[in-house]
VODREN-682848 format. One line per field, with one value per atom (N, C-alpha, C, O): residue in three letters; atom name; x, y, z. Coordinates in pm, whole numbers, plus 50000, padded with zeros to 5 digits. Last residue first. Layout:
residuo <- ala  ...
atomo <- CA  ...
X <- X  ...
Y <- Y  ...
Z <- Z  ...
END
This chain:
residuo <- unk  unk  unk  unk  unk  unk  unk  unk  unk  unk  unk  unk  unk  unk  unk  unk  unk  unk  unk  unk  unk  unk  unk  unk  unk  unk  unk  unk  unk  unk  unk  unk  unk  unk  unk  unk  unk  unk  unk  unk  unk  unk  unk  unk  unk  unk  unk  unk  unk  unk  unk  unk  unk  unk  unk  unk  unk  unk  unk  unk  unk  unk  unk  unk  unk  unk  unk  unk  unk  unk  unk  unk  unk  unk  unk  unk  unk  unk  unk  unk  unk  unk  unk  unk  unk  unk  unk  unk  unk  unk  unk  unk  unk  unk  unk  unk  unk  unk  unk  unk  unk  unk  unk  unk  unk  unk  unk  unk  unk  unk  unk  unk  unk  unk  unk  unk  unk  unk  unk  unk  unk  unk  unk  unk  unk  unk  unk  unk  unk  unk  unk  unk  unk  unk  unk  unk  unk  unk  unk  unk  unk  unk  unk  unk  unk  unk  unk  unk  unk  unk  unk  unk  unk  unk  unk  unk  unk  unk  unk  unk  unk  unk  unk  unk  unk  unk  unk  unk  unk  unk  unk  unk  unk  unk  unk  unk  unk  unk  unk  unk  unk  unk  unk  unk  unk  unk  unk  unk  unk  unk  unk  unk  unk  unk  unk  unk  unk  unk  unk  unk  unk  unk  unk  unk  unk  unk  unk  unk  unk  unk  unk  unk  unk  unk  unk  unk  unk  unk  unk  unk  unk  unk  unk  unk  unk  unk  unk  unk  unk  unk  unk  unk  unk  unk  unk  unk  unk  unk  unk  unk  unk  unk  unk  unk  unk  unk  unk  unk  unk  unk  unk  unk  unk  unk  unk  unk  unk  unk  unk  unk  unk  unk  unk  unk  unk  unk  unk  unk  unk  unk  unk  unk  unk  unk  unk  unk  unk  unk  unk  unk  unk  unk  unk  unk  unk  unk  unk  unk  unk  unk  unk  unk  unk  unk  unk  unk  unk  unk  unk  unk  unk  unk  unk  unk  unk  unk  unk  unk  unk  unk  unk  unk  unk  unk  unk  unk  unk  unk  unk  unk  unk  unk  unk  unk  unk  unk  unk  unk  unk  unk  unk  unk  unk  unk  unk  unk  unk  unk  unk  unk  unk  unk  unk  unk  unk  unk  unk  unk  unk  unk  unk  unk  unk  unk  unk  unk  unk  unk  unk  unk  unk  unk  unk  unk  unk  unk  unk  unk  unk  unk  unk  unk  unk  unk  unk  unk  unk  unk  unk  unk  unk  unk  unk  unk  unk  unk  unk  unk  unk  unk  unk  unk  unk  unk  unk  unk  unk  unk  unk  unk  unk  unk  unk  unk  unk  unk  unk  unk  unk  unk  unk  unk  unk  unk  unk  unk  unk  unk  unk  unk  unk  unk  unk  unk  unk  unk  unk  unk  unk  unk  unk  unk  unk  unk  unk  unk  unk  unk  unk  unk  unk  unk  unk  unk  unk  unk  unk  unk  unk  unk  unk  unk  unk  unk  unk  unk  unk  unk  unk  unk  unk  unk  unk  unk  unk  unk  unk  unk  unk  unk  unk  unk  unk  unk  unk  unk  unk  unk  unk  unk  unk  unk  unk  unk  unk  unk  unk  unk  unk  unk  unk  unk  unk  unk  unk  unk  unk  unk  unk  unk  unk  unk  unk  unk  unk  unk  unk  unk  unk  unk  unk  unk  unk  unk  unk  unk  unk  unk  unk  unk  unk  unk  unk  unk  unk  unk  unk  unk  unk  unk  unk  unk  unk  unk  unk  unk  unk  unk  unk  unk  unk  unk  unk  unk  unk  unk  unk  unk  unk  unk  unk  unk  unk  unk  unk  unk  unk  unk  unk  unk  unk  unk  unk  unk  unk  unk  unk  unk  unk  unk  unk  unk  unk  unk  unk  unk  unk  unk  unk  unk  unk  unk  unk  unk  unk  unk  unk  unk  unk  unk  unk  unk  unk  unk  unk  unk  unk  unk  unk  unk  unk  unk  unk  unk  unk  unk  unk  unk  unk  unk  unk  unk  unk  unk  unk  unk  unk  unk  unk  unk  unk  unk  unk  unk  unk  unk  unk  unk  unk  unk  unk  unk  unk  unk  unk  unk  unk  unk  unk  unk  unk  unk  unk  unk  unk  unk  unk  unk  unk  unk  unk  unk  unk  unk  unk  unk  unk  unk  unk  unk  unk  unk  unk  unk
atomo <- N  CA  C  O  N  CA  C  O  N  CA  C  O  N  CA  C  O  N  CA  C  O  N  CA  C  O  N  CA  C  O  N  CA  C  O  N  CA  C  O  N  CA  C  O  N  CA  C  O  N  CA  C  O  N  CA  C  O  N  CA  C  O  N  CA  C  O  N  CA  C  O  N  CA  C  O  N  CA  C  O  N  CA  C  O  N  CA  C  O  N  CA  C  O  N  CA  C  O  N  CA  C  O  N  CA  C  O  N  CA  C  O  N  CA  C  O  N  CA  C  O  N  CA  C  O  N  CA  C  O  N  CA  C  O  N  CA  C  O  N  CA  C  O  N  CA  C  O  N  CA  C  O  N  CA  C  O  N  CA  C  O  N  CA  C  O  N  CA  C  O  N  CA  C  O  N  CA  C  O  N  CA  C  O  N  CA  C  O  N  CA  C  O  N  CA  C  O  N  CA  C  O  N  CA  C  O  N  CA  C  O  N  CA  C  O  N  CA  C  O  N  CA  C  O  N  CA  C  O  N  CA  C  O  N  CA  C  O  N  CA  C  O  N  CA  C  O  N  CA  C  O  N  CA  C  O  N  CA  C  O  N  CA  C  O  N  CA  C  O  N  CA  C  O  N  CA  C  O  N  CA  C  O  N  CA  C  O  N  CA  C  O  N  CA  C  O  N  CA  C  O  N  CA  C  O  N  CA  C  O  N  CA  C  O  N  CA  C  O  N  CA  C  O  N  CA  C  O  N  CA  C  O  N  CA  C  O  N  CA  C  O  N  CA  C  O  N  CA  C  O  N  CA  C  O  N  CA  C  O  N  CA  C  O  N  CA  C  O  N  CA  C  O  N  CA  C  O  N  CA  C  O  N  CA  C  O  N  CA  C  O  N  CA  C  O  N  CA  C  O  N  CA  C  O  N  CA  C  O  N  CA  C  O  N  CA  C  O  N  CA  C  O  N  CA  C  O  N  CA  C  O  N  CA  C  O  N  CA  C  O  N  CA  C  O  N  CA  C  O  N  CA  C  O  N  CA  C  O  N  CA  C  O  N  CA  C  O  N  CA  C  O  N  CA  C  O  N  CA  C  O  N  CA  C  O  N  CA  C  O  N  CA  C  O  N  CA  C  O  N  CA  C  O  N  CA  C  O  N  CA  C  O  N  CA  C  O  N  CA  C  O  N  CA  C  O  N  CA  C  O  N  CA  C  O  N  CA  C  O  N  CA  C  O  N  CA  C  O  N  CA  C  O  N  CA  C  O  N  CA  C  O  N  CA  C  O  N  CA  C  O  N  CA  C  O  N  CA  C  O  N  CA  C  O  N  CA  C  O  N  CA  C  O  N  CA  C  O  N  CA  C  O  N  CA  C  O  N  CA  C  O  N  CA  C  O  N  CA  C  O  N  CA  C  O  N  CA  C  O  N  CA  C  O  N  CA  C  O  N  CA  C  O  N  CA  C  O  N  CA  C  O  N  CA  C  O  N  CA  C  O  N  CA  C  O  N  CA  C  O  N  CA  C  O  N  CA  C  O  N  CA  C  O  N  CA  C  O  N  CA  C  O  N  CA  C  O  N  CA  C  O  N  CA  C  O  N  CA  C  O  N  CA  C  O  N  CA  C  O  N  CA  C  O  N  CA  C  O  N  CA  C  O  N  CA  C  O  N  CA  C  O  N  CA  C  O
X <- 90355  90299  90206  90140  90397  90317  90220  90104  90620  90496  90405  90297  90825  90761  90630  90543  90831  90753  90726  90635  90998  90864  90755  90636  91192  91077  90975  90869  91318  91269  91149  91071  91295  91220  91243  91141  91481  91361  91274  91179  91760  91705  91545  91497  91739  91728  91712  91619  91806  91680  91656  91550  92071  92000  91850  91786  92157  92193  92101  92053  92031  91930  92044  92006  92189  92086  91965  91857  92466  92415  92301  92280  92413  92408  92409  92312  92349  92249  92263  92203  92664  92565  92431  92364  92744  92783  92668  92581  92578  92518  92588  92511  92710  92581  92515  92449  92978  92950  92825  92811  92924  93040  93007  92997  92736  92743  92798  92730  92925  92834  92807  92827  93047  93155  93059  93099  92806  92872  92961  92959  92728  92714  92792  92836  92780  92806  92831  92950  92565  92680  92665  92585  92470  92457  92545  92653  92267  92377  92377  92265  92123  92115  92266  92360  91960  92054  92037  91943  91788  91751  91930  92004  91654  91798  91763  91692  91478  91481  91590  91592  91513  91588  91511  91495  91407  91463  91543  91620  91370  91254  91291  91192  91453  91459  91362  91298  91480  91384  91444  91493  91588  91597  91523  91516  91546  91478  91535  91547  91762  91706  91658  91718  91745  91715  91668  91590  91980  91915  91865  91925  92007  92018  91936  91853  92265  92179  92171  92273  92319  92313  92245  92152  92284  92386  92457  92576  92040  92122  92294  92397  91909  91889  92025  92096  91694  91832  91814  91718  91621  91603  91695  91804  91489  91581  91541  91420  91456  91389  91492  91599  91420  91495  91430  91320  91309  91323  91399  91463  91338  91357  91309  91276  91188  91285  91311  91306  91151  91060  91086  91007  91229  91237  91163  91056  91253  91177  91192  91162  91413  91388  91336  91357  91280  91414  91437  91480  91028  91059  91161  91137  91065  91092  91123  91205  91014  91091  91047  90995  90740  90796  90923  90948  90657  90643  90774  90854  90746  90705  90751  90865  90655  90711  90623  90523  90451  90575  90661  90776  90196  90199  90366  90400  90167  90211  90238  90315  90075  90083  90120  90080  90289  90162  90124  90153  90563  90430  90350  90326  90889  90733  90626  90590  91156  91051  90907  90838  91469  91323  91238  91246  91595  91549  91434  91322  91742  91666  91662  91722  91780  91856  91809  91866  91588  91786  91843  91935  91371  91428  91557  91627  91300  91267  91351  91384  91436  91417  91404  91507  91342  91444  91497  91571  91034  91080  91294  91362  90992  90943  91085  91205  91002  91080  91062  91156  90786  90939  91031  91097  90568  90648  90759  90822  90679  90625  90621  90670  90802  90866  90797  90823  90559  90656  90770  90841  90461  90365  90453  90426  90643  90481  90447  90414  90877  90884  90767  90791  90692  90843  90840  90789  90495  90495  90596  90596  90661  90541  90510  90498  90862  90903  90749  90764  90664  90741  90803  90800  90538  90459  90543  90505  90749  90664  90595  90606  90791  90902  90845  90877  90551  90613  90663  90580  90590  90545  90588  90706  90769  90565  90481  90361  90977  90902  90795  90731  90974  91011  90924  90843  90994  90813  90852  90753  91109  91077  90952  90846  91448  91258  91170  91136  91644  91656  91495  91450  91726  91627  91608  91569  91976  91914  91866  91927  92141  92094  92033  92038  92398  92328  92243  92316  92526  92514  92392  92278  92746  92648  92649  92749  92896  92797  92737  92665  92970  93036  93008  93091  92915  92859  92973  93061  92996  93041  93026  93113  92704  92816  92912  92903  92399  92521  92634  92666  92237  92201  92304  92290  92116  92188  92166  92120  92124  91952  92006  91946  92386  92294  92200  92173  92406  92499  92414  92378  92257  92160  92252  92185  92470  92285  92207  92143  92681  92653  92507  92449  92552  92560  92590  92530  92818  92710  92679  92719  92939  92953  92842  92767  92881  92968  92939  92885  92579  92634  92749  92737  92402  92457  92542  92616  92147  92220  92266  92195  91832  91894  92027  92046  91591  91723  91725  91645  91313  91384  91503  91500  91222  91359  91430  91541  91051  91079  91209  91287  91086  91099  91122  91204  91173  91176  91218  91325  91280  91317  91303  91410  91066  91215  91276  91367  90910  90877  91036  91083  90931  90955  90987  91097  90565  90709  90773  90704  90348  90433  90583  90689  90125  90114  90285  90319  90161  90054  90058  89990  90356  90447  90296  90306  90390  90371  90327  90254  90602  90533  90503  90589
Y <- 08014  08061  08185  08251  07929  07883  07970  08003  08105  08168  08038  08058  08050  08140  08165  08243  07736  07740  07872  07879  07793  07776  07776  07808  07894  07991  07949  08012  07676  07765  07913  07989  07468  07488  07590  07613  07643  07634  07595  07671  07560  07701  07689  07778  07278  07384  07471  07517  07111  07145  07263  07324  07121  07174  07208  07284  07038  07155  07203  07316  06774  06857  06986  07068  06658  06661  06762  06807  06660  06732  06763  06880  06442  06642  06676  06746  06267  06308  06449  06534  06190  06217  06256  06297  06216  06298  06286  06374  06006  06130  06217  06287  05755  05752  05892  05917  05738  05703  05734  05743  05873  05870  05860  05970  05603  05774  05879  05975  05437  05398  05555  05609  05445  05517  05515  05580  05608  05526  05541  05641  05837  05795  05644  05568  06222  06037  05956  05956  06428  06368  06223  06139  06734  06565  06509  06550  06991  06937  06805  06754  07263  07102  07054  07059  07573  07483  07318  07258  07808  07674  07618  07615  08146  08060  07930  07922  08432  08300  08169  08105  08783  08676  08516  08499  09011  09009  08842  08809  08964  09064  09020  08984  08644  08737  08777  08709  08267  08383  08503  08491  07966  08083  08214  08249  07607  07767  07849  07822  07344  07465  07561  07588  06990  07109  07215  07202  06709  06845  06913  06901  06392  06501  06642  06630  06149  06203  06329  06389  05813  05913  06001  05948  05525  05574  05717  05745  05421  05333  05441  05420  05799  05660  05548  05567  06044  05976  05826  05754  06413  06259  06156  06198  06671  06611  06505  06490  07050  06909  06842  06902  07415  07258  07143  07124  07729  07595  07475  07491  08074  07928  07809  07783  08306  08268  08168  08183  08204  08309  08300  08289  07837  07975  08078  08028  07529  07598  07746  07757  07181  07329  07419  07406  06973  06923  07101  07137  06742  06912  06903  06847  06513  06550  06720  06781  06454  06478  06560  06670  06415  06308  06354  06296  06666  06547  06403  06333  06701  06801  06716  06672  06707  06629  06745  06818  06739  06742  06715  06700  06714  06820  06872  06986  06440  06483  06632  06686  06205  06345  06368  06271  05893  06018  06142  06179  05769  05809  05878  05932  05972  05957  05898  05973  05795  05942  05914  05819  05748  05701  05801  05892  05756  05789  05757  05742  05648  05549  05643  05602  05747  05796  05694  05675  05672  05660  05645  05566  05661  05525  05537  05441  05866  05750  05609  05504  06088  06081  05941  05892  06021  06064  06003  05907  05981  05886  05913  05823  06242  06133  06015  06001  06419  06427  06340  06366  06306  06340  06287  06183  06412  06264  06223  06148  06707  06581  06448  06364  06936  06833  06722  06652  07138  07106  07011  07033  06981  07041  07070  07011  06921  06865  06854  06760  07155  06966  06890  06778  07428  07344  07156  07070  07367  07425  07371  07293  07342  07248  07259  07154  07564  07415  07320  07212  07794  07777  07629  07584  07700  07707  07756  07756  07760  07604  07603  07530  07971  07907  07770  07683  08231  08155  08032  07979  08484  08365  08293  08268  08724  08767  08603  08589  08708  08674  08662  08567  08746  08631  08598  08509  09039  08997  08854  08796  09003  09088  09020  08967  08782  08875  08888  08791  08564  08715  08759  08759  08285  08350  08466  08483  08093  08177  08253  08275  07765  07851  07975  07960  07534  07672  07753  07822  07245  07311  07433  07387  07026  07128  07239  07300  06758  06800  06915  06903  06665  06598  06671  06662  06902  06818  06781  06864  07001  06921  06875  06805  06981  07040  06954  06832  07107  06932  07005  07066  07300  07172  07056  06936  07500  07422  07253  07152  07777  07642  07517  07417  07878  07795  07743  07643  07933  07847  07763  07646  08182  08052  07941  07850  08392  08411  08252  08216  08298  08328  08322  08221  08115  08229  08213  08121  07811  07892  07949  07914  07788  07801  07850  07917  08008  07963  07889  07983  07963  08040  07977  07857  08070  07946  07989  08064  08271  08227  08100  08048  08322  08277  08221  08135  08566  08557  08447  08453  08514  08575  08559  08449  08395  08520  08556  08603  08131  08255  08292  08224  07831  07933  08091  08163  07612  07725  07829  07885  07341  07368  07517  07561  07239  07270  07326  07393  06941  07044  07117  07078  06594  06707  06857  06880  06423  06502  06600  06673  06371  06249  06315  06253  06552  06460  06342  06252  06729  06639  06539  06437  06872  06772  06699  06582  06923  06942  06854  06758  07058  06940  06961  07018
Z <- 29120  29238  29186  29267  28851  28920  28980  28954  28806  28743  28786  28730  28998  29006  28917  28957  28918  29003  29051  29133  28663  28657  28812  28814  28771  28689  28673  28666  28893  28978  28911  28967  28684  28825  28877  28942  28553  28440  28573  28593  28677  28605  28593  28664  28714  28794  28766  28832  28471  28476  28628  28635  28471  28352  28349  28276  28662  28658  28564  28573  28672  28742  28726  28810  28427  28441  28540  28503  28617  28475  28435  28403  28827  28805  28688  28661  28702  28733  28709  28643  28643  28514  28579  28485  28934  28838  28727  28724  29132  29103  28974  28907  29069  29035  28982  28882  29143  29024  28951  28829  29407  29354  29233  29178  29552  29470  29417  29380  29572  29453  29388  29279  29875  29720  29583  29486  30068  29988  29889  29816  30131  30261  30208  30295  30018  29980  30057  30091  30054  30114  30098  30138  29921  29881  29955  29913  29850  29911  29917  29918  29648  29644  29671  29592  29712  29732  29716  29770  29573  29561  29548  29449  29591  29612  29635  29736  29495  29531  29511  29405  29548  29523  29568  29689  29667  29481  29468  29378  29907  29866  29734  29670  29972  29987  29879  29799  30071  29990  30040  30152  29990  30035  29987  29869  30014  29968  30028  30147  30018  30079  29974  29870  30048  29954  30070  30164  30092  30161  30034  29928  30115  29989  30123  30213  30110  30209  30146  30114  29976  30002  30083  30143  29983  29916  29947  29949  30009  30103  30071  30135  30135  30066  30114  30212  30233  30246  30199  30225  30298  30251  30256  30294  30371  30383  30335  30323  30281  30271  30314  30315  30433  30454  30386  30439  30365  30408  30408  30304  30444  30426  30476  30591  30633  30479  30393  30271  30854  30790  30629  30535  30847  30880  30858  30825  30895  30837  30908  31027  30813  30935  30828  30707  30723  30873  30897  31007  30601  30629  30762  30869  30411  30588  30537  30468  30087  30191  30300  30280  29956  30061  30131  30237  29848  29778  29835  29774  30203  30092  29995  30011  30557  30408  30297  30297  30748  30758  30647  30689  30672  30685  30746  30779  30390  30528  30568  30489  30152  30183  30325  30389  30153  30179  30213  30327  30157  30068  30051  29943  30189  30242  30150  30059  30038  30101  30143  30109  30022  30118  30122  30205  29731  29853  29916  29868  29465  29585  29728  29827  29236  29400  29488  29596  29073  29073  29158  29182  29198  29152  29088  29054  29373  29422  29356  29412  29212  29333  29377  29423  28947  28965  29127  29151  29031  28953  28982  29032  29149  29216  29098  29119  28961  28995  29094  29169  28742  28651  28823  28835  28877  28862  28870  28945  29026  29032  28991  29066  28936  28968  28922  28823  29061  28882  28880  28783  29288  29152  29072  28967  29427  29421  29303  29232  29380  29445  29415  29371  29404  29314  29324  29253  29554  29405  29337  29242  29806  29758  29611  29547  29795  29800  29780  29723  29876  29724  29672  29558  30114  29963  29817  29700  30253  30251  30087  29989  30184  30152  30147  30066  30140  30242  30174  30099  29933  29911  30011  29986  29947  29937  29955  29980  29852  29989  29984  30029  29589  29615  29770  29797  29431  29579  29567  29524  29186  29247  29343  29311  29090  29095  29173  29241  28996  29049  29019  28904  29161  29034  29097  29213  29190  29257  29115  29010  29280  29160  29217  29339  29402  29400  29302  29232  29449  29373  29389  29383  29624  29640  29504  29466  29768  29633  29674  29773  30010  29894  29789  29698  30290  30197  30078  30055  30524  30462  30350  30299  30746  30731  30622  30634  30650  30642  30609  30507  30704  30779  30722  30746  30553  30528  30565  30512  30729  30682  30636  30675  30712  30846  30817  30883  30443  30507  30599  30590  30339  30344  30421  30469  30408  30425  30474  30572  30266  30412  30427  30465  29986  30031  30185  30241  29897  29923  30014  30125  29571  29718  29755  29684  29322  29334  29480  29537  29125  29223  29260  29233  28852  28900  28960  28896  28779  28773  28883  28968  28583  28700  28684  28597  28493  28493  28595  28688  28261  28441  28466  28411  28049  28007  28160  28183  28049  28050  28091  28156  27982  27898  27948  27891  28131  28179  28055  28033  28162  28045  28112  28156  28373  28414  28295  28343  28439  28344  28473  28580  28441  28468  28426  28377  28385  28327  28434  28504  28451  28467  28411  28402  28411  28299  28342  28266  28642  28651  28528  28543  28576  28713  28690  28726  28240  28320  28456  28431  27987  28036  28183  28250
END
């Protein structure tokens, strides 16, 4: 299904490998940006010319375009994050671009509950998609576990899919 028909596409048929990382890499720690976090979960899709793609434009593909409703709706009306309405050359499908590297990027967002970071990491064989969460309330506590399940399951399948996007 796809981020223009209101679905979040993420199932991710193809075979690319990605695994589920323990902690996360030295490499990506510093893009980070929350020391601490309550929640962090890691995926990284092993294949070839990851860089070849500036990180703005892998997080717009991913977040914009295979996300999109699906992940607006998630985003905006579980989580209640504040995100941007309108397109912005600072925001990526509304989160605040909060740092941007040769390598990486940063989204940030934050609701009455929570405060969510997403980092890209790119190397030559590797694309790394961090999701850190700091519970700014005890509600999230209750709220995000059954989510995570949900975006563990669909993190694999965004990041393949937004490689055969790109």
């Amino acid at each position: 299904m796809s981020g223009s028909t209101g679905g979040v596409r993420g199932q991710g048929g193809s075979a690319l490998p990605v695994r589920q990382r323990a902690g996360i890499p030295e490499a990506v720690r510093a893009a980070c940006g929350m020391p601490g976090p309550d929640y962090v979960d890691v995926f990284t899709l092993t294949v070839a010319g990851a860089r070849d793609t500036p990180p703005e434009r892998w997080a717009r593909t991913a977040f914009e375009e295979v996300a999109g409703r699906g992940g607006q709706f998630i985003w905006r009306g579980l989580l209640g994050l504040r995100l941007q309405r309108r397109p912005s050359p600072g925001h990526v499908a509304g989160w605040r671009i909060g740092g941007l590297g040769e390598d990486w990027v940063r989204l940030e967002a934050e609701s009455w509950m929570l405060t969510g970071n997403l980092v890209l990491h790119l190397t030559d064989g590797e694309a790394t998609l961090v999701t850190a969460l700091r519970y700014d309330r005890p509600f999230a506590r209750a709220v995000w576990p059954p989510l995570a399940a949900v975006h563990r399951r669909l993190a694999p399948g965004l990041l393949r899919d937004t490689y055969a996007a790109l």
